[in-house]
C-alpha positions in Angstrom: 30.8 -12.1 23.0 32.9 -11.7 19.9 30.2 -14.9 18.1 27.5 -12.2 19.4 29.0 -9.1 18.0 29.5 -11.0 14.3 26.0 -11.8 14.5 24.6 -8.5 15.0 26.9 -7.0 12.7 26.0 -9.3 9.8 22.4 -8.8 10.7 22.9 -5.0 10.3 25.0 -5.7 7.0 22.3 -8.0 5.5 19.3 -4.8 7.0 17.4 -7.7 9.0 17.2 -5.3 11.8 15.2 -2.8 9.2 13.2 -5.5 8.4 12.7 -6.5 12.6 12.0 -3.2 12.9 9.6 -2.1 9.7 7.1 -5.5 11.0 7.5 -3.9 14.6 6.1 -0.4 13.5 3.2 -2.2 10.9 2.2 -4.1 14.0 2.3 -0.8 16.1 -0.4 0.9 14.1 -2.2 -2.0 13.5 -2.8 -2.4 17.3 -3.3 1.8 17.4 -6.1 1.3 14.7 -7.5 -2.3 16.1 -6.5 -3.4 12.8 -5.0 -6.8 13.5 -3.5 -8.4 10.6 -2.5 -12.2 9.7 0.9 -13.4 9.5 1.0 -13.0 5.5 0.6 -9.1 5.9 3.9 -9.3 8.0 5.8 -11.8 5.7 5.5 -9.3 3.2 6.3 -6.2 4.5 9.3 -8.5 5.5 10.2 -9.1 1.8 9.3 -5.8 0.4 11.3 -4.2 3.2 14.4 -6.1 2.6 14.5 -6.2 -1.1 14.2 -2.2 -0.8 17.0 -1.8 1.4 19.3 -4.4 -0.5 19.1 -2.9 -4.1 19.4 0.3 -2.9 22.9 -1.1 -1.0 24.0 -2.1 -4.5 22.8 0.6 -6.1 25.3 2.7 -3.4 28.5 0.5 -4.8 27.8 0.2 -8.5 30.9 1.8 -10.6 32.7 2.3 -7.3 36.1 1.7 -7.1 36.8 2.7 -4.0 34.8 1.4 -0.8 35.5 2.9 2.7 33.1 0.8 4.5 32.8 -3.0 5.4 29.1 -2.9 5.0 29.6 -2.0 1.6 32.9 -4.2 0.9 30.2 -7.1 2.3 27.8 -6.2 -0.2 30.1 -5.7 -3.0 31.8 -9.0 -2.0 28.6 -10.6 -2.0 26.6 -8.8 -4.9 25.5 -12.0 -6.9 24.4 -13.5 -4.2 22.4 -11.2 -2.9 20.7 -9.7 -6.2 19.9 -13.8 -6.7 18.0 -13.1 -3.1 16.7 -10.0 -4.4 15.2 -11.4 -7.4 13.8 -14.5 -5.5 12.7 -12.4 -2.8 10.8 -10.4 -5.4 9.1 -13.2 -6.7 7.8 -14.6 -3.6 6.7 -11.4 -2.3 4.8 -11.2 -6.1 3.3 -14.7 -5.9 2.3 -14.0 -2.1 0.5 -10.9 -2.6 -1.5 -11.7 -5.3 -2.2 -15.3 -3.3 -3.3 -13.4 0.0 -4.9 -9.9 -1.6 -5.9 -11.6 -5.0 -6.3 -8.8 -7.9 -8.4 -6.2 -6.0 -8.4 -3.1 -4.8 -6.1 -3.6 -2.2 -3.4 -5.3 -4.3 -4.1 -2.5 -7.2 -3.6 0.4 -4.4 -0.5 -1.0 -3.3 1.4 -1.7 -6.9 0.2 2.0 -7.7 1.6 3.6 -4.1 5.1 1.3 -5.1 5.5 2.6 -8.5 4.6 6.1 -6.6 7.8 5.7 -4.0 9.8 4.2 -6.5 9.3 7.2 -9.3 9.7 9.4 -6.0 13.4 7.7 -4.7 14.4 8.3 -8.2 13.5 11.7 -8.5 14.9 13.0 -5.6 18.4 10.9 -5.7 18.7 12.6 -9.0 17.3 16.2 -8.4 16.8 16.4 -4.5 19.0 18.6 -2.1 20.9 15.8 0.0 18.4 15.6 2.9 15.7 15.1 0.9 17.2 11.6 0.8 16.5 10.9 4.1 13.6 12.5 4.5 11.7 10.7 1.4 12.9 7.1 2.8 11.0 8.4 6.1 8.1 9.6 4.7 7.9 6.5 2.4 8.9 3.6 5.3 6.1 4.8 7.8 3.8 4.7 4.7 4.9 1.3 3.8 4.3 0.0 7.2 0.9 2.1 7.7 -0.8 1.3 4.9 -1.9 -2.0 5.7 -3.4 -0.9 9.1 -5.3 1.9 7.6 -6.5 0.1 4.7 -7.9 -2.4 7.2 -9.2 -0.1 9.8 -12.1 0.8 10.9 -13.5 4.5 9.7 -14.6 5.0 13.8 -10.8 3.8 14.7 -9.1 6.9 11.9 -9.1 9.3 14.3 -7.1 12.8 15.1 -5.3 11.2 17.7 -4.1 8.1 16.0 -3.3 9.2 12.9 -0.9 12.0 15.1 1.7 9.2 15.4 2.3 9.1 11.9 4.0 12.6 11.6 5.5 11.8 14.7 7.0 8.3 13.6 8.1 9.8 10.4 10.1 12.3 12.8 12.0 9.4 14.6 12.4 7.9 11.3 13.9 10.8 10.0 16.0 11.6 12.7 17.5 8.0 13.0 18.4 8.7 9.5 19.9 11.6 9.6 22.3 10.2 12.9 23.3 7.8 10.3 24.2 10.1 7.7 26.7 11.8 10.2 28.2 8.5 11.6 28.7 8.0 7.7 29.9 10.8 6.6 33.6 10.2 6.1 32.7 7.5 4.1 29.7 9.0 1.7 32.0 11.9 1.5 34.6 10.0 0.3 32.6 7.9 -2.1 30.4 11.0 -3.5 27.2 9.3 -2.2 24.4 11.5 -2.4 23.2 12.1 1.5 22.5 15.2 4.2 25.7 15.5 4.8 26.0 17.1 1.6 23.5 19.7 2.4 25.0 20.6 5.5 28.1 20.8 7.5 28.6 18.1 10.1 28.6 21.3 12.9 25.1 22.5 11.2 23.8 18.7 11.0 24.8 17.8 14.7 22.9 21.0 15.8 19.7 19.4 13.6 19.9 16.2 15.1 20.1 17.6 18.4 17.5 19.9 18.6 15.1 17.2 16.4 16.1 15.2 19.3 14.7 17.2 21.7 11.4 17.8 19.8 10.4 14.3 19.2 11.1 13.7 23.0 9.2 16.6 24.0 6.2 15.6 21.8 5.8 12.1 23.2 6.2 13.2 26.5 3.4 15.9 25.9 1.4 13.0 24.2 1.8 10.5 27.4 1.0 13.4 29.5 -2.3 14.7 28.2 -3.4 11.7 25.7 -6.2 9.5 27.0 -4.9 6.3 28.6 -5.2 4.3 25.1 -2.7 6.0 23.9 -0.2 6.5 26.6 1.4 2.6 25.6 2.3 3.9 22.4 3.5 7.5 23.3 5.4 5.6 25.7 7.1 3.4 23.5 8.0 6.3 21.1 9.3 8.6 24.2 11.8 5.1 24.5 12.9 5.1 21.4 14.0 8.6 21.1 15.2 8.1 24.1 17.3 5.4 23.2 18.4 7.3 20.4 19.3 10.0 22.1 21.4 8.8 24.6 23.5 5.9 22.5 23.9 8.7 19.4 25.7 11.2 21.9 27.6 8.9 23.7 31.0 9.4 22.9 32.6 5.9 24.0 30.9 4.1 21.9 32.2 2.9 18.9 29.7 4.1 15.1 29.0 0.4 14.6 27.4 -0.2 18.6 25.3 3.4 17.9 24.2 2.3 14.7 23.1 -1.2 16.2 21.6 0.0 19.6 19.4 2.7 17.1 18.0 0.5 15.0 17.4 -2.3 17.3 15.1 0.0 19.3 12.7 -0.1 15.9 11.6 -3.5 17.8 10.4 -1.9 20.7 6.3 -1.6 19.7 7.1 -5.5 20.6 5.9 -4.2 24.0 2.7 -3.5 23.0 2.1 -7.5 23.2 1.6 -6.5 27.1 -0.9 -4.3 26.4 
């Protein structure tokens, strides 16, 4: 067990999980919008994912002395390493979109809505109130792993009903966020890092998180209740993953580091969808 729990926390240090998770939800609304994509699509969203993730981890420990964290001791440990990965990664995912897309539209759209989330991170890490943070990175990951699908999809397949799991993904993505802010809070509060828990007080945020909680749990529910049989897989799958949430966030014996694992892990449960 303890070779399984070193595993699972490196993955979680190095954001692989994210990553898992990210390819899970682009493959969830491709299926939603019978939008299947090729493998490329996925690789991709792997290395865009991951090199998103990892600069902003070094961003978090540049001119920081003091580090109350192992995830960000690893990454301070390991910085050159991992900007090397970062740059190579970059490069790939550069040569490998321009290989699969080629310079059209869809290669031109997608530089224009990164230089969009990027200008956007920016903005709001330097002017934003603190959960603004984590509500931009939600907004901007279900975009990222949307806009493949949609681009691809049929006009007939855009409809109400699909497109109402995007606010409701962005709400999971959001909450799981915000769960993480508080499990980190000692730590960002320490280190001055710029997150919710800035904006609110950790009685205040619990009482958010809770009562999001509830929402997004409700809403699924409703969805697999009255949605047409289609789309009961997929409200299903959401209603599981807030589940999940909900029940390893407000557990009180475990451990931050099992919550935070069990969370993100659940990212990979549109895998389900194979079935279906």
């Amino acid at each position: 067990m303890p070779f399984i729990q070193n595993l699972l926390r490196y993955i979680s240090w190095l954001s692989l999980d994210v990553v898992l998770g990210a390819m899970a939800g682009m493959y969830f609304f491709a299926k939603l919008l019978h939008a299947p994509l090729q493998w490329p699509a996925y690789g991709l969203l792997a290395l865009a994912v991951w090199v998103i993730y990892t600069t902003d981890h070094l961003l978090d420990i540049r001119g920081k002395e003091r580090l109350d964290s192992s995830r960000r001791h690893f990454h301070a440990q390991n910085r050159l390493f991992l900007l090397f990965g970062v740059g190579l990664a970059t490069l790939l995912g550069g040569v490998g979109a321009f290989w699969w897309f080629g310079w059209g539209k869809e290669l031109q759209l997608t530089l224009i809505l990164a230089a969009l989330i990027l200008g956007s991170r920016l903005l709001i890490r330097k002017l934003g109130p603190g959960w603004m943070k984590e509500l931009s990175i939600a907004v901007f990951y279900v975009v990222g792993i949307l806009w493949l699908p949609v681009i691809r999809a049929e006009a007939i397949d855009i409809k109400w009903m699909a497109m109402g799991f995007v606010p409701i993904y962005i709400l999971l993505a959001f909450l799981n966020l915000l769960m993480l802010s508080f499990l980190d809070q000692r730590e960002d509060e320490a280190a001055g890092y710029f997150s919710a828990v800035r904006t609110w007080t950790p009685q205040a945020l619990i009482q958010v998180i809770r009562k999001l909680n509830f929402i997004l749990i409700f809403v699924a529910l409703g969805a697999f209740i009255v949605m047409p049989s289609f789309f009961r897989a997929f409200a299903c799958v959401v209603l599981l993953m807030a589940l999940i949430h909900y029940v390893s966030f407000f557990n009180g014996r475990l451990v931050a580091e099992t919550k935070r694992i069990r969370m993100e892990w659940s990212f990979m449960l549109p895998v389900l969808l194979f079935a279906f």
